[in-house]
C-alpha positions as CSV (number, residue, x, y, z in Angstrom):
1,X,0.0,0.0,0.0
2,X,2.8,2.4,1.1
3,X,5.1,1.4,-2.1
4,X,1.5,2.1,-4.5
5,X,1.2,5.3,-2.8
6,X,4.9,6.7,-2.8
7,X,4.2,8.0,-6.6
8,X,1.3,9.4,-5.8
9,X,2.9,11.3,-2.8
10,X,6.1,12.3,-5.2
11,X,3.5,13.8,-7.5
12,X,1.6,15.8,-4.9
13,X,4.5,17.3,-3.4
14,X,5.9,18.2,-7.2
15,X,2.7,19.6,-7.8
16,X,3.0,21.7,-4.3
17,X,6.2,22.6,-4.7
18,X,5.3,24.0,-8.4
19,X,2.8,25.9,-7.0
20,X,5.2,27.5,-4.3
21,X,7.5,28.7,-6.7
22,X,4.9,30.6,-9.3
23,X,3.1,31.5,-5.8
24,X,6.6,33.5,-5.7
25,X,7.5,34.3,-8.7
26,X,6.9,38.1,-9.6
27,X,5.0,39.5,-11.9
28,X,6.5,40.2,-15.1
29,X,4.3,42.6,-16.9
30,X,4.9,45.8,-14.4
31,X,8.9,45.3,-15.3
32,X,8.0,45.3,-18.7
33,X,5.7,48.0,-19.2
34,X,8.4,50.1,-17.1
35,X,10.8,48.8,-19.8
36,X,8.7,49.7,-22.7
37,X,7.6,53.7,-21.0
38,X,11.5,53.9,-20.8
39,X,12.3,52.8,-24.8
40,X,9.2,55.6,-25.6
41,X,11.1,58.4,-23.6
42,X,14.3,57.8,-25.0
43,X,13.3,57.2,-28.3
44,X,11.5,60.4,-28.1
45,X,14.6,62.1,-26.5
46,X,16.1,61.4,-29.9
47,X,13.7,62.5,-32.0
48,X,13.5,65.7,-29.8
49,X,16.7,66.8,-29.9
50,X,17.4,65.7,-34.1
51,X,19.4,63.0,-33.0
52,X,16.8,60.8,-35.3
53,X,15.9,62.8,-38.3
54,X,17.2,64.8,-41.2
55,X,19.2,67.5,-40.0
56,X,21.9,64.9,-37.9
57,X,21.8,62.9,-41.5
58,X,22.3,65.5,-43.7
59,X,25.1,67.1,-40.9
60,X,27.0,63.9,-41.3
61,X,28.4,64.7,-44.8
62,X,29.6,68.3,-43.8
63,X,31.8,67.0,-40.5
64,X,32.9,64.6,-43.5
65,X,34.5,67.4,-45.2
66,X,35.7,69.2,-41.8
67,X,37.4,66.3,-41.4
68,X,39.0,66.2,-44.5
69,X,40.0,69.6,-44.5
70,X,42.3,69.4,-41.8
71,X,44.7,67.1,-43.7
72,X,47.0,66.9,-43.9
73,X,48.1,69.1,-40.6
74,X,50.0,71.9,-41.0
75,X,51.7,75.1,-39.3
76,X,54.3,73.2,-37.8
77,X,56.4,76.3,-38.0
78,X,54.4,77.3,-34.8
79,X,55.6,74.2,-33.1
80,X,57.8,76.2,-30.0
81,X,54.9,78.7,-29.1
82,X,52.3,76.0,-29.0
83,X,54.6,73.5,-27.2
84,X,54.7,76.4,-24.6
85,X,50.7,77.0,-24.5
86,X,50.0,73.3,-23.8
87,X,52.6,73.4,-20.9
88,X,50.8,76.2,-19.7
89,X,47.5,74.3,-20.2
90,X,48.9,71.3,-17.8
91,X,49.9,73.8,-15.7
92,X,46.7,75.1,-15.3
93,X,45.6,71.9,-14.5
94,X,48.0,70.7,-12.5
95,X,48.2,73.7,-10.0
96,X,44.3,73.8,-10.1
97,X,44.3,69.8,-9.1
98,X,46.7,71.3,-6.0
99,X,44.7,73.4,-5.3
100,X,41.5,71.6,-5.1
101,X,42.8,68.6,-3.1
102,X,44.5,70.9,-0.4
103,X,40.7,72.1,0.1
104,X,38.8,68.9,-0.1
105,X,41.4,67.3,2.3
106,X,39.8,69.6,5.2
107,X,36.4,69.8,3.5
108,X,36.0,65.8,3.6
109,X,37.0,65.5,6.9
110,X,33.9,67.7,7.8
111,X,31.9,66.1,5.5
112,X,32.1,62.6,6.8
113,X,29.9,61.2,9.3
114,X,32.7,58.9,11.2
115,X,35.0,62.4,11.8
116,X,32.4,64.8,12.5
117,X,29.8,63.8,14.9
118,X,27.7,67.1,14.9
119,X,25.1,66.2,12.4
120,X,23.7,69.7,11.5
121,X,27.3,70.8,10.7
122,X,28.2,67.9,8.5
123,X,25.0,68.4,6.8
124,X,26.3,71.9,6.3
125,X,29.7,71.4,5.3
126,X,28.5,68.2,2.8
127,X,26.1,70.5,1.2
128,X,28.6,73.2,0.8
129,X,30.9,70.8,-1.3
130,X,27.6,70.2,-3.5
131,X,27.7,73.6,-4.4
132,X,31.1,73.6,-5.3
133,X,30.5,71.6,-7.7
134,X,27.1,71.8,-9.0
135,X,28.5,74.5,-11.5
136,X,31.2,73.1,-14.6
137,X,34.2,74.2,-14.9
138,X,32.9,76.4,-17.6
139,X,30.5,78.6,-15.8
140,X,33.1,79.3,-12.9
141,X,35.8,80.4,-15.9
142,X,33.4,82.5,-17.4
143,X,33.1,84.3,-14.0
144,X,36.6,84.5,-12.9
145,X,37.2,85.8,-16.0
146,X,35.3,88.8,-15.5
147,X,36.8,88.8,-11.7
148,X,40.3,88.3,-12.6
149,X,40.8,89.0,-16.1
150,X,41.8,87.1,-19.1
151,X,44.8,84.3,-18.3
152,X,45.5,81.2,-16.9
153,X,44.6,82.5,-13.4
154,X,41.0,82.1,-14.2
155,X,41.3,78.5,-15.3
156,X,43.3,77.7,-11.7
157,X,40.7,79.2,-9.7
158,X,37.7,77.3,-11.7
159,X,39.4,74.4,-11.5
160,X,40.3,74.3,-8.0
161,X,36.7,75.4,-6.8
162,X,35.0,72.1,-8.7
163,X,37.5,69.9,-7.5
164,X,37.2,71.1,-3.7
165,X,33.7,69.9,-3.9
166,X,34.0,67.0,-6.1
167,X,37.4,65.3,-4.4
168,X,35.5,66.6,-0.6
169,X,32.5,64.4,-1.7
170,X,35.1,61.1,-2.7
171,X,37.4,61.9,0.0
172,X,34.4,61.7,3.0
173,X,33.3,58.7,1.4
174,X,36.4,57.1,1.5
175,X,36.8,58.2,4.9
176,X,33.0,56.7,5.9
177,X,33.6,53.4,4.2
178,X,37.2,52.9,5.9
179,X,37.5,49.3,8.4
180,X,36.4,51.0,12.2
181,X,38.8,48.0,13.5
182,X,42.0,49.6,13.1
183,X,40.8,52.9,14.3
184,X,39.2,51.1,17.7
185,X,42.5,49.3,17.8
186,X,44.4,52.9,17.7
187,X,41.7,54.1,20.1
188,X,42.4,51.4,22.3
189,X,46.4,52.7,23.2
190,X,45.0,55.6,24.5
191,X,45.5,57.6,21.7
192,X,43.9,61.2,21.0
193,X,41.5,61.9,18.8
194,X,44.2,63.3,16.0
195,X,45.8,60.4,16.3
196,X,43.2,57.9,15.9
197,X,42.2,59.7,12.7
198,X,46.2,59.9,11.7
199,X,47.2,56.1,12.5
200,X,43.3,54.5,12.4
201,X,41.8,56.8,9.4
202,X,43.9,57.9,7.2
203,X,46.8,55.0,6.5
204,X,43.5,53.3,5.6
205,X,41.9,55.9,3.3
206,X,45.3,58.0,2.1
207,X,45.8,55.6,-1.0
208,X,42.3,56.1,-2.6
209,X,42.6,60.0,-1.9
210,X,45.8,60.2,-3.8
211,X,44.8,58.0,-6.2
212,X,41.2,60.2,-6.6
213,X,43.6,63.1,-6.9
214,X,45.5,61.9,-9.8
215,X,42.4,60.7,-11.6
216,X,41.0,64.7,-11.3
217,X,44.6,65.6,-13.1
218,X,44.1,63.6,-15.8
219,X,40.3,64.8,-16.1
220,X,41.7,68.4,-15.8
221,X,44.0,68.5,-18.5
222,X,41.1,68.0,-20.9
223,X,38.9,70.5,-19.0
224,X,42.1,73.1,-19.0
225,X,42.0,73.0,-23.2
226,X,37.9,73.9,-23.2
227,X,38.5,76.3,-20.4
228,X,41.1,78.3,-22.3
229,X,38.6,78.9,-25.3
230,X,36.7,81.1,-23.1
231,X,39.7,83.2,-22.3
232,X,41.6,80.9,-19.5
233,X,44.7,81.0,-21.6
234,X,46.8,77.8,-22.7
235,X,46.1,75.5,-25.9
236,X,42.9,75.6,-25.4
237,X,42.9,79.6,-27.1
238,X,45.1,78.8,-29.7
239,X,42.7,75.7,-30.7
240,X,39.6,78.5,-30.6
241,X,41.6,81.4,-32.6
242,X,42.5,78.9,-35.5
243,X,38.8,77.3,-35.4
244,X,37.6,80.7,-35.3
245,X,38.9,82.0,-38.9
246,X,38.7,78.3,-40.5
247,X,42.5,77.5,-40.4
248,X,41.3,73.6,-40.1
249,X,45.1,72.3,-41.0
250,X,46.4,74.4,-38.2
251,X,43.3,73.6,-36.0
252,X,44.5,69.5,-36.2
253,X,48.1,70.1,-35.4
254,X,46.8,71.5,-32.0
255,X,44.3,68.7,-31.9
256,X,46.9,66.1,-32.1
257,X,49.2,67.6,-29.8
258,X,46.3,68.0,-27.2
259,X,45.9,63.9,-27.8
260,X,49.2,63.6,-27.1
261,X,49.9,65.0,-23.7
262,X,46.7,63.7,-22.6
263,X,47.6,60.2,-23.8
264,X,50.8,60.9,-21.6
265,X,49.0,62.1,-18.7
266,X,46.8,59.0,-19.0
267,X,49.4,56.6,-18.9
268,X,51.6,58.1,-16.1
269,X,48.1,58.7,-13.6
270,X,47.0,55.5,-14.6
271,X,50.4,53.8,-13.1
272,X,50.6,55.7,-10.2
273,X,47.1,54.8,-9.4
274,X,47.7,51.6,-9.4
275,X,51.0,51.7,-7.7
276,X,49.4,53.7,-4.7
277,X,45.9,51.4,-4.4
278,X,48.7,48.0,-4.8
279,X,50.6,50.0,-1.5
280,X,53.7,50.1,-3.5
């Protein structure tokens, strides 16, 4: 009787068990209608803005022949004084970088939630380094411009405001994501405050900041070039006066020698990064 009914029973609790698992399955149909509303809106995005249509068509054939007016590339003969512009250009970004990191350093600390324990002011201080940043590097040239004058100042100063609030913003995450063992371990020697956050905090955290700080270098250098065609000085002006009277052969000589020292800068960042998040 038993052995008749064991089938029977194996059935039953496939048939239960089957019954569980669609009982718990979720319905498919609110994920896919979320999926098709989201296809609609960016397909018409794109029809919106003439990304789908005839003017991006009929636009392709004219960047065809921008394109094939700047070869082959030519005023070489300016070689020196543009060699000197694109130094001042990684200057600009490399001071600005300085700059910005000797802010956020100070800035994250007041914006993390493990350093600073008085909410209101770390709510404060977190949504002043969203401000900072909330405007490109653009906008604050334009306005240091007018404060400063034309020149590379402008660019340092823009720079160095958006990366206070954008390195603050990595730097306090870091700092609130960092392992609280070593620092109760620190804690536990008796150590002060300071030092908790010297020995505990930062050895732990110190890496990734650095590291975050060469990344905004490398990012600058290609910000610096657009910054200087709104009068920030560097390549970035020579690259907007020969656009600016149709000198297209010129124009890619810059172009390519922009490629190149970001290419550089890329490669160099990129090593020490890893060097510094490795520990070596």
């Amino acid at each position: 009787m038993r052995a008749g009914d064991a089938p029977g029973m194996a059935e039953a609790r496939r048939v239960q068990l089957a019954a569980l698992l669609a009982a718990g399955r979720p319905n498919p149909w609110p994920r896919r209608a979320w999926a098709v509303l989201a296809v609609a809106v960016l397909v018409y995005a794109a029809f919106a803005v003439e990304l789908i249509g005839p003017k991006f068509v009929n636009g392709l054939p004219r960047l065809a022949g921008a394109a094939a007016m700047m070869l082959p590339p030519k005023g070489w003969q300016h070689l020196p004084e543009w060699l000197w512009a694109l130094a001042e250009t990684v200057a600009m970004a490399f001071l600005g970088t300085l700059l910005g990191a000797a802010a956020a350093v100070p800035l994250g600390f007041a914006s993390a939630r493990n350093t600073l324990k008085l909410r209101a002011l770390q709510f404060g201080f977190r949504r002043f380094a969203d401000s900072l940043r909330s405007l490109d590097h653009l906008i604050w040239a334009i306005v240091f411009v007018r404060a400063v004058g034309l020149g590379p100042l402008a660019g340092i100063m823009a720079i160095a405001i958006v990366d206070a609030g954008t390195l603050a913003k990595l730097f306090s995450e870091a700092m609130e994501n960092a392992d609280p063992k070593p620092l109760d371990g620190v804690r536990s020697t008796g150590a002060s405050g300071a030092e908790t956050i010297r020995w505990g905090l930062l050895a732990q955290v110190l890496p990734n900041m650095l590291a975050s700080t060469l990344y905004m270098w490398e990012s600058n250098t290609r910000s610096a070039t657009i910054l200087g065609i709104v009068g920030a000085g560097g390549i970035g002006y020579q690259l907007s006066d020969r656009l600016r009277v149709y000198d297209w052969g010129e124009a890619s000589t810059i172009i390519l020698l922009i490629l190149g020292a970001v290419y550089v800068i890329d490669f160099v960042s990129a090593r020490l990064r890893r060097s510094l998040i490795r520990g070596g």
